[in-house]
N, C-alpha and C positions, 0 to 999 in steps of 0.2 A: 504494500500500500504506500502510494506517495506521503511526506511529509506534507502535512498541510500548512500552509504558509499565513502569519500575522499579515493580511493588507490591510490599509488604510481604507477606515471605513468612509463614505461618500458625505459627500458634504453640500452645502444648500444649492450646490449646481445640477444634484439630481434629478433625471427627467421625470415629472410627474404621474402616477400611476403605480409608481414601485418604490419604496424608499430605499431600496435596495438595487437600483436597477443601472447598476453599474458594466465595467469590462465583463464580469463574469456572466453574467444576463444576455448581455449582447454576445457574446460567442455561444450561448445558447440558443440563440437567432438565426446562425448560419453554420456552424455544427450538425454531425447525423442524429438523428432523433434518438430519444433515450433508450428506447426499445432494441435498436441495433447497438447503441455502447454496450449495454445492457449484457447483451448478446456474447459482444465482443471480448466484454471484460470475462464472462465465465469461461471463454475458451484462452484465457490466461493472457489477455492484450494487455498490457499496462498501460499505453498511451490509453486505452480507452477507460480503464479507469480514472487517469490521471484527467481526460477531459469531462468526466461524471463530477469529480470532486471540483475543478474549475468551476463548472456550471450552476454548482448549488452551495458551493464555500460560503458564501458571504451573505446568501439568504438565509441560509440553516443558520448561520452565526446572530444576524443581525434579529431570526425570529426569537430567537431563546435570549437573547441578552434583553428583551422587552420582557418575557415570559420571566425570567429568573432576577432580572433587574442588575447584574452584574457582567462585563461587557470578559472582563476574565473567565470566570465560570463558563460562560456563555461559551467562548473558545474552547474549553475542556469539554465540555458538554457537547458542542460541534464534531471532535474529535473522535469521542465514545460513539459520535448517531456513527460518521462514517464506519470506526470498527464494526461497530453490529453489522451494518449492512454488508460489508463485503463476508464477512463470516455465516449470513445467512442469504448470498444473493440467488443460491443456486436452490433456495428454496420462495425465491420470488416467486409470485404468480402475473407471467404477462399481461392478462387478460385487464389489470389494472394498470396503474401510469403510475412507472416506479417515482415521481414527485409525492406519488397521494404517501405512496409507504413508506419512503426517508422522511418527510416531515410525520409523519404517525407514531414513526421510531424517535425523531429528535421530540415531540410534545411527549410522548411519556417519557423521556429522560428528565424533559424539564421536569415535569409534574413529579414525580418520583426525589430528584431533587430538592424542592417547594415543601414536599412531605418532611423529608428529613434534619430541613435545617428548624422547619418547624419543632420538631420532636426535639432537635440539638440546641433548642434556644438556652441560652443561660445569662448568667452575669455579668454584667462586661466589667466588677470588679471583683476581686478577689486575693489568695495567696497562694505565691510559688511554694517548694519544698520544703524551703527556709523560713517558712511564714512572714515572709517580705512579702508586704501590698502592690498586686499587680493589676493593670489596667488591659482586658483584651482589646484588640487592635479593630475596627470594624470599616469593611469594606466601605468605599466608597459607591453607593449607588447611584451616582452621579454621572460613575464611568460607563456611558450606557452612548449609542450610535444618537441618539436625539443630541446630546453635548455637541454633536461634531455642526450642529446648526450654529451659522455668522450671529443670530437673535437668540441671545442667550435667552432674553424674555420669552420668546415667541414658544423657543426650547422645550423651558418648564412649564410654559400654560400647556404645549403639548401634552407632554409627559404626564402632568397633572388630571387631563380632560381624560386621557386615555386611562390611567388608572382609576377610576372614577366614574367609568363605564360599568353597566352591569357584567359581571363575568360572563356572560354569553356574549354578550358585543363584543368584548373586548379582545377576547379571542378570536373574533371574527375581522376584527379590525390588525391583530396581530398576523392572519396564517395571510392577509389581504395585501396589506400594506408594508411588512416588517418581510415574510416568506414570500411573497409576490403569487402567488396562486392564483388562479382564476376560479371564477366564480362556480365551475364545474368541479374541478379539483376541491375545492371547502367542500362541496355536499357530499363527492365522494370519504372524503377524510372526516367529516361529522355524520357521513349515514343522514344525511340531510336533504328534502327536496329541493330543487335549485331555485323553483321560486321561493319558497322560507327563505336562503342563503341571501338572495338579493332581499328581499323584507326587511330582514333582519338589518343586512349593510349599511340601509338605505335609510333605518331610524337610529342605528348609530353615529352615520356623517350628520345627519341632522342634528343632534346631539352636540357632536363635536363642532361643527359650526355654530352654534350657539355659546357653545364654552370657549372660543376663537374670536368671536366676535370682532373684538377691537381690536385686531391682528389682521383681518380679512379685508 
């Protein structure tokens, strides 16, 4: 499996539509369909892994650093979807669009994650072995692809509207706008009918333009 590479996440010159929808996007544009990588890679190609992992690097990254709110993690997390996947791809089933099944793998790693930092919450003071007072160190959640916005304001009104969504929306606004999926892909990945998926989208943006307001 390729190393997967720290890129620079996109910044407010992103085309609209994908906040993620950078080099790796676009080589997903004129690229062979993921069905032939797909193919390709179980009959041991590596370039065609190597252009799997291009094409969904930095979506998979940037869905889970909204989802887990730490843009590190988020990278670890990114890491583990690809392992799984290649250790189970020859148990794909074609008949789906392996986009629905890598992000299905990356949201329960999120979620599974979420679970256990919850269970692992503690004190952020306490004492070393020595019974010296010590202070735990806590992530910065700050470090998240929304930061990389010029409008720091604009930033956290986002960040803010988005967390603040009912968790149905928000996820929807997450696999939409963070994972770049189409609106086919969300129902297949939530078992969802495609007109609910647009319903749904459609009272979330409203939403969020409302919470934007004075930015728009």
């Amino acid at each position: 499996m390729p190393q997967l590479s720290d890129r620079q996440l996109p910044g407010p010159s992103t085309p609209r539509g994908c906040l993620y929808d950078g080099p790796a996007v676009t080589e997903a544009r004129t690229a062979p369909p993921d069905e032939l990588l797909v193919s390709l890679a179980l009959e041991g190609d590596q370039a065609a892994v190597t252009s799997l992992v291009t094409r969904y690097q930095r979506r998979v990254t940037g869905f889970l650093a909204q989802l887990v709110g730490d843009i590190e993690v988020a990278r670890d997390l990114t890491q583990e979807t690809f392992l799984r996947v290649w250790g189970a791809l020859d148990r794909f089933d074609p008949a789906y669009r392996f986009s629905t099944w890598l992000f299905r793998i990356a949201h329960n790693l999120g979620v599974d994650h979420l679970r256990r930092r919850r269970l692992a919450t503690t004190s952020l003071e306490g004492e070393d072995r020595e019974g010296q007072p010590v202070q735990v160190a806590v992530a910065d959640l700050g470090k998240d692809p929304l930061g990389h916005f010029e409008n720091v304001a604009l930033a956290g009104a986002l960040r803010t509207a988005i967390e603040g969504l009912r968790p149905e929306y928000r996820e929807l606004i997450l696999l939409r706008h963070f994972a770049g999926l189409s609106y086919q892909e969300i129902a297949d990945l939530e078992s969802m009918p495609l007109g609910t998926v647009k319903n749904k989208l459609f009272r979330a943006h409203t939403v969020l333009r409302g919470a934007l307001a004075d930015f728009l």
